[in-house]
C-alpha positions as CSV (number, residue, x, y, z in Angstrom):
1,X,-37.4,10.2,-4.7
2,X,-37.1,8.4,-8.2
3,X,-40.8,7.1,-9.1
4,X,-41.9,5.3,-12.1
5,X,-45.5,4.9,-13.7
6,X,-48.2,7.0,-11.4
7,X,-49.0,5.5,-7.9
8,X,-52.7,5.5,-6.8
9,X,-53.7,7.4,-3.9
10,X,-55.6,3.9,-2.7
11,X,-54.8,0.2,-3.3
12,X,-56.6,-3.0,-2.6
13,X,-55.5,-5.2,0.4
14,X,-56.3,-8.2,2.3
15,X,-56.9,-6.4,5.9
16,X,-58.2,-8.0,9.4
17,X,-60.4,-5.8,11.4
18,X,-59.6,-7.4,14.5
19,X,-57.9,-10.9,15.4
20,X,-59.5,-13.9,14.9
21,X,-60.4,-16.8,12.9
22,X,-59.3,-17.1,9.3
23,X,-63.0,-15.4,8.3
24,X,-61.4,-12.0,9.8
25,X,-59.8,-11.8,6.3
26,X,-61.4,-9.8,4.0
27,X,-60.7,-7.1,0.7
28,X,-60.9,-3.6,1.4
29,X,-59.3,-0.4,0.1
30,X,-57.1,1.1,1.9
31,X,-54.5,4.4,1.2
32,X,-51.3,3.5,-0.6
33,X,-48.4,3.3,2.0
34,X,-46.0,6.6,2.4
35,X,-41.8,5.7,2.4
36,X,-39.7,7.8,4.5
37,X,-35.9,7.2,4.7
38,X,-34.5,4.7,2.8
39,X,-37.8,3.0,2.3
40,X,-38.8,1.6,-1.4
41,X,-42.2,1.3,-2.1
42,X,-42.7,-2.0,-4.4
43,X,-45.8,-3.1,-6.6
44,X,-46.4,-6.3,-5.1
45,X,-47.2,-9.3,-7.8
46,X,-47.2,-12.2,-5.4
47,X,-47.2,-12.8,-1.7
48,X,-46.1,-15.5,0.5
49,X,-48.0,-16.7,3.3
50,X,-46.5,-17.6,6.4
51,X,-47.4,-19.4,9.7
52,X,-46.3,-16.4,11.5
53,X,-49.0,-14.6,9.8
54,X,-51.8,-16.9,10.5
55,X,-50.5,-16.9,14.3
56,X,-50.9,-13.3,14.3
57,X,-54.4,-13.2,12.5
58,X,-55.5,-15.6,15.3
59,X,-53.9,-13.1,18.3
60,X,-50.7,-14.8,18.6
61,X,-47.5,-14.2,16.8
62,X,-46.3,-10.3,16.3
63,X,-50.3,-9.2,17.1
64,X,-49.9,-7.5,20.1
65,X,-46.9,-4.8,18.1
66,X,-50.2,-4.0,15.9
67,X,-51.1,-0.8,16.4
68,X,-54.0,-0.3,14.6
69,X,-57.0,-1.8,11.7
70,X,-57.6,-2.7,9.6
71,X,-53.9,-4.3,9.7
72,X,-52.2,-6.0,6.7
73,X,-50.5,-8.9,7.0
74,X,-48.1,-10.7,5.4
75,X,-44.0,-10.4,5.0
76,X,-43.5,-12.4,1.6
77,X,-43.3,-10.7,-1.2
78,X,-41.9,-10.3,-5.1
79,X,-42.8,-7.1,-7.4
80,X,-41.9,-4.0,-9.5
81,X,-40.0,-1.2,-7.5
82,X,-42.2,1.5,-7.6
83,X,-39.8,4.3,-5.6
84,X,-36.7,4.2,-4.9
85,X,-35.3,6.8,-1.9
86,X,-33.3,8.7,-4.2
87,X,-31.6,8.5,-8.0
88,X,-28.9,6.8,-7.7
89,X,-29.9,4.1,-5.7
90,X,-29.1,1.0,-7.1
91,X,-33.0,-0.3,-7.3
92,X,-34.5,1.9,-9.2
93,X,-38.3,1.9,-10.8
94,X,-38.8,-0.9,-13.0
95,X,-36.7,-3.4,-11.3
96,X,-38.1,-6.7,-10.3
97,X,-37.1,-7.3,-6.5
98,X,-38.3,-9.8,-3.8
99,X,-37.9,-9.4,-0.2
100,X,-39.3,-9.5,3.9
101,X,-40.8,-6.8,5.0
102,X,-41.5,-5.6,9.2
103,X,-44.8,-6.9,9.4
104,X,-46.7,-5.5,11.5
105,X,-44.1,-2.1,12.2
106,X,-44.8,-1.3,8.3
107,X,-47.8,-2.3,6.2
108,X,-47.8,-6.2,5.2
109,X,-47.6,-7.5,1.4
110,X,-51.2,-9.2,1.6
111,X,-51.8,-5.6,-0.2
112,X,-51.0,-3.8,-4.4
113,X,-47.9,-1.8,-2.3
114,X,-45.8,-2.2,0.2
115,X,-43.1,-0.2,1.7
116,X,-39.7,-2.0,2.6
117,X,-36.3,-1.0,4.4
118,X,-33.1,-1.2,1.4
119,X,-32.0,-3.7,3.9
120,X,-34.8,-5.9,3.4
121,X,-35.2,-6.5,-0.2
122,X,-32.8,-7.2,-3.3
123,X,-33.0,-8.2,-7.1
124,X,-35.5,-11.2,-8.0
125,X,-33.2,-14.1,-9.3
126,X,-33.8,-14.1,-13.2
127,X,-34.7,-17.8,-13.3
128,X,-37.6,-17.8,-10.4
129,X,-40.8,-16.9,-11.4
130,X,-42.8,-14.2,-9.2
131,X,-44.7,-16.9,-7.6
132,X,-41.6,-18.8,-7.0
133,X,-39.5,-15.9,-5.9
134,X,-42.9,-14.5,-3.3
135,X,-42.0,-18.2,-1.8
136,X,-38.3,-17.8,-0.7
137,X,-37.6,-15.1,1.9
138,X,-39.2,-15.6,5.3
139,X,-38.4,-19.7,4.9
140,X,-35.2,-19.2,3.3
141,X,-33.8,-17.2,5.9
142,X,-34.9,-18.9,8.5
143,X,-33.6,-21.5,6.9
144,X,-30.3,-19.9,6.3
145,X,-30.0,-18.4,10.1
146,X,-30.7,-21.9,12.0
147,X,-28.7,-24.3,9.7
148,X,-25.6,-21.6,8.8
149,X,-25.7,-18.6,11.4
150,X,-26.6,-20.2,14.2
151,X,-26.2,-23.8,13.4
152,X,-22.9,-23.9,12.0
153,X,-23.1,-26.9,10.1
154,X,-19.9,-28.5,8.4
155,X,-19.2,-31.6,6.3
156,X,-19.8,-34.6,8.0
157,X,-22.0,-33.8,11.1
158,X,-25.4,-35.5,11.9
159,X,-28.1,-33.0,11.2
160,X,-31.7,-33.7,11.9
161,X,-34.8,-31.7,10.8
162,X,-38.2,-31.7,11.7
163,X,-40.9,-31.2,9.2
164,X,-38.4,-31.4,6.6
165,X,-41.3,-30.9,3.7
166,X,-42.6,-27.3,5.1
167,X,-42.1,-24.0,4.3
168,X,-38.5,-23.5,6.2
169,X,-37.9,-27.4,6.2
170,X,-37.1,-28.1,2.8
171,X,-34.9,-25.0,2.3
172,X,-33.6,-26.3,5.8
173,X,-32.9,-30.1,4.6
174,X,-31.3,-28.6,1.0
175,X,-29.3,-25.8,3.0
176,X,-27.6,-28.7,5.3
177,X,-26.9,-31.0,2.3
178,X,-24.6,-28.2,0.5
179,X,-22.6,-27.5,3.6
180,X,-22.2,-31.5,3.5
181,X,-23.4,-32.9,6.7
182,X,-25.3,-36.4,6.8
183,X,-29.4,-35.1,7.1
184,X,-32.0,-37.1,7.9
185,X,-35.5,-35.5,7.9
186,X,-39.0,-36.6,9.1
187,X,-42.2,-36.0,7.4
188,X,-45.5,-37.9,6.7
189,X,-45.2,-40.6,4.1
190,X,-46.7,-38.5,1.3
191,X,-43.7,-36.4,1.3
192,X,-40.9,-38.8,1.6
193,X,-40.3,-39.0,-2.0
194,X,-39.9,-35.4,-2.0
195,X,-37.1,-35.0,0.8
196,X,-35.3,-37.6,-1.0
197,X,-36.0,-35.6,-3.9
198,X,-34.2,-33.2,-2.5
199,X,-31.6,-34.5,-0.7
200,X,-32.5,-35.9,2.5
201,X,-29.9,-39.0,2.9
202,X,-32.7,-40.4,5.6
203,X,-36.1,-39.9,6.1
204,X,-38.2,-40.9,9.1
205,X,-42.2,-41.7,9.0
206,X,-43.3,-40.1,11.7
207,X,-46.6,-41.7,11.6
208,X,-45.2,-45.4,12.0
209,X,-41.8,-44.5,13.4
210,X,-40.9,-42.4,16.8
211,X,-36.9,-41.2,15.7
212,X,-35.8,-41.3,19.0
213,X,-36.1,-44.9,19.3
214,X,-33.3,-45.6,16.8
215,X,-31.5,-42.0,16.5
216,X,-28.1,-41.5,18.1
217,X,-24.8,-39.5,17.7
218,X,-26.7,-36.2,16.2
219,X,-25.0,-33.2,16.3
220,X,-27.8,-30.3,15.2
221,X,-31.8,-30.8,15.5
222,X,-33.7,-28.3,13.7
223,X,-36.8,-28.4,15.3
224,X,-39.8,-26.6,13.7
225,X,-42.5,-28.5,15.5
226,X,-41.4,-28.1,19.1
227,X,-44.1,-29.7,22.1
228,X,-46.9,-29.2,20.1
229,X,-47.1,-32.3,18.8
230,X,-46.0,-35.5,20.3
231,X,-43.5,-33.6,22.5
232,X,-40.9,-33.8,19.6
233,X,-38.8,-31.0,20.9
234,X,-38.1,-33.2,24.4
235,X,-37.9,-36.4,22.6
236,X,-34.8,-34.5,20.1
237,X,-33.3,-33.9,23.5
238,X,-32.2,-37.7,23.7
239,X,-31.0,-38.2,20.2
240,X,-28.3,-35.3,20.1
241,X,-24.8,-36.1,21.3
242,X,-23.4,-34.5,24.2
243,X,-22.7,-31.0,24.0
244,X,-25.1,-31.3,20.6
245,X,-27.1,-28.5,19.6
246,X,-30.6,-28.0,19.2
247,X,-32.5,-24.6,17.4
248,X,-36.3,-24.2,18.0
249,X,-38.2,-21.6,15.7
250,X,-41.6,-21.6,16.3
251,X,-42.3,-19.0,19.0
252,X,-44.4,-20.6,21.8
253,X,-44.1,-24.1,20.8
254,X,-42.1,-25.5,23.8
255,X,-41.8,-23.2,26.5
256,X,-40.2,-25.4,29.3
257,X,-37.1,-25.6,26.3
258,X,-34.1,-23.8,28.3
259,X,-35.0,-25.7,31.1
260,X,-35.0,-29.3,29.4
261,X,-31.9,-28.8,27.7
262,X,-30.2,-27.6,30.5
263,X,-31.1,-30.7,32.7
264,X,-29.6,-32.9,29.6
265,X,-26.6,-31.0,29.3
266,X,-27.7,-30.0,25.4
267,X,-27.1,-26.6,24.1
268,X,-30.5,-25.3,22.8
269,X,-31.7,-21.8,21.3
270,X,-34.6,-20.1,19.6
271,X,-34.4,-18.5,16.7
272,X,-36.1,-15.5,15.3
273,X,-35.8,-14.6,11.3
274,X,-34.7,-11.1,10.2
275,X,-34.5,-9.7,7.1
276,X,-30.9,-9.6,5.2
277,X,-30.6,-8.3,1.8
278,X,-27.2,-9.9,1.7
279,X,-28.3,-13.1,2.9
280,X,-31.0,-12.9,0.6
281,X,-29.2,-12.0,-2.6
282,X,-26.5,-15.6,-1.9
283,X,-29.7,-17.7,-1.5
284,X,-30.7,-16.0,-4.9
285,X,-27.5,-17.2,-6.3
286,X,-28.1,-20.5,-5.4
287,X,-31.8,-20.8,-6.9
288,X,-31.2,-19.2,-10.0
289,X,-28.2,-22.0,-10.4
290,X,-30.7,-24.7,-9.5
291,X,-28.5,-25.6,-6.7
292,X,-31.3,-24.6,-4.0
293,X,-35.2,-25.4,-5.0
294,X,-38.4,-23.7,-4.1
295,X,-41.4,-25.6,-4.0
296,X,-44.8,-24.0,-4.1
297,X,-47.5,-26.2,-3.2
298,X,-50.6,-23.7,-4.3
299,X,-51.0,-20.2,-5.8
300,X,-54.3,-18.7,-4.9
301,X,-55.6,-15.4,-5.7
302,X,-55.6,-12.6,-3.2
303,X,-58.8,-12.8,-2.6
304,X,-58.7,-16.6,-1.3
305,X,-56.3,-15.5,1.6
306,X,-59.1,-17.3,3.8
307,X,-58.3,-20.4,1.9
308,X,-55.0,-19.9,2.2
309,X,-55.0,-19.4,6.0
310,X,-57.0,-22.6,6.6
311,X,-55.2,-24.8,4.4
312,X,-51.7,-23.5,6.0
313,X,-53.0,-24.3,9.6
314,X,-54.2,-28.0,8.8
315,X,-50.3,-28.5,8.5
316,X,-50.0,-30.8,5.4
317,X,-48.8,-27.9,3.2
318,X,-45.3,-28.9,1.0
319,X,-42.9,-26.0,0.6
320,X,-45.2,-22.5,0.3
321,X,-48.7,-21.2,-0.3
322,X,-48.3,-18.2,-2.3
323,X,-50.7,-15.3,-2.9
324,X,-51.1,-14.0,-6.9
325,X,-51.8,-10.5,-6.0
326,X,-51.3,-9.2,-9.0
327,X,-50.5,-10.4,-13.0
328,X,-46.7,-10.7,-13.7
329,X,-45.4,-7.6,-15.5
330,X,-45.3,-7.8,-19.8
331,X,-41.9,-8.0,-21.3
């Protein structure tokens, strides 16, 4: 295996001991992770944080494929390839990559190291910071696999997102405008300006307006709230057009979905992010021309990852939290 500078034996980490509350979080030090196969194993400078992590910290989520603690969380990340699997890989030591890594099947990237599959990370885009780039993956594709795998959204359509500000919503809202299609977007009225901003052609208050009394004719809801608030999965049900299609993400938000759209004769899915290097690397392309835009709404240090946690679940978070877990390379 190619290796750069020496690797510690130990690193620091953000670990839970046991699921819980956002006060499970805590610093500890931990052995550096092992690669096997074609595994890199990458310096980590920033993190993402996720709502699929906090679900997990709190028991939900991917917590019951933990097999052991104290568990790292965390799938975000952007860093320094540390190893690569062999010389002539093209990622070699030195290179500044971002990525998702299989959180909780491999260590997470709350941590200094992380191992990651080839097929899971690719080159940082030059003109994203490592904050920025730790921001992208998780959303991005989940972004990318409702509105473009799954989705299939073309010029022209109706497309309507939910929580068009958040973490997936905004790459969501920006991914549907490139393909063309007519978006509107909801959000509180703090972040209308912003999903104008960035390209929503509508944008519904949800405080003081229910979309489903005025909505008609739409062709794809991307819903990223589900029942869990105001039942605005069931109420999407009656805007789409027949034969429309809706594509629910978060996992346990509306369980009686299938069943709802079946009885309205509306296609609906789930949809479950994986990681894709090449998927990846075209979103690159499209932030480093400023086509696509990430928004971070904090940085915090590794060692707020509390902080983090309960700010992401009070749900008023624009675009990405991001953990600084360590200081950006020199030059």
């Amino acid at each position: 295996m190619a290796t750069g500078t020496a690797i510690p034996d130990s690193m620091r980490a953000l670990v839970i001991d046991r699921t819980g509350d956002a006060g499970e979080l805590h610093l500890a030090q931990l052995p550096t992770p092992a690669t096997v196969s074609d595994e890199l194993l990458v310096r980590v400078i920033a993190a993402g944080v996720n709502p699929i992590d906090a679900k997990t910290r709190a028991g939900r989520g991917a917590s019951a494929a933990i097999t052991g603690y104290p568990a790292v969380l965390g799938a975000d990340f952007s860093g320094i390839v540390v190893r690569s699997p062999y010389p002539a890989f093209p990622l070699q030591p030195g290179d500044a990559v971002f990525g998702m890594a299989r959180v909780p099947r491999t260590s997470g990237t709350y941590a200094d190291y992380v191992p990651v599959s080839t097929m899971s990370v690719t080159r940082k885009p030059a003109g994203l910071s490592f904050i920025e780039a730790a921001a992208v993956p998780v959303a991005a594709l989940t972004a990318w696999g409702m509105v473009v795998t799954v989705g299939q959204v073309t010029r022209g359509q109706r497309v309507l997102i939910h929580a068009g500000s958040g973490g997936v919503g905004h790459f969501a809202v920006q991914f549907a405008c490139h393909a063309g299609a007519h978006v509107i977007a909801t959000g509180s009225p703090r972040n209308l300006d912003f999903l104008r901003e960035i390209g929503a052609d509508e944008v519904v208050d949800y405080t003081n307006r229910r979309f489903d009394d005025d909505l008609s004719g739409i062709d794809t809801v991307i819903d990223l709230i589900g029942n869990v608030h105001e039942n605005t999965g069931s109420r999407s049900l009656r805007v789409l057009k027949p034969g429309g299609l809706l594509i629910n993400a978060p996992t346990g938000s509306w369980p009686s979905m299938h069943d709802e759209a079946k009885a309205a004769g509306i296609r609906a899915t789930g949809f479950q992010v994986s990681p894709d290097a090449r998927i990846l690397e075209g979103i690159g392309a499209l932030l480093d021309v400023g086509t696509v835009r990430v928004h971070v709404d904090r940085e915090l240090g590794l060692a707020d990852g509390q902080d983090a946690h309960r700010r992401l679940e009070e749900g008023h978070t624009r675009g990405k939290i991001v953990l600084r877990v360590a200081p950006d390379p020199s030059s």
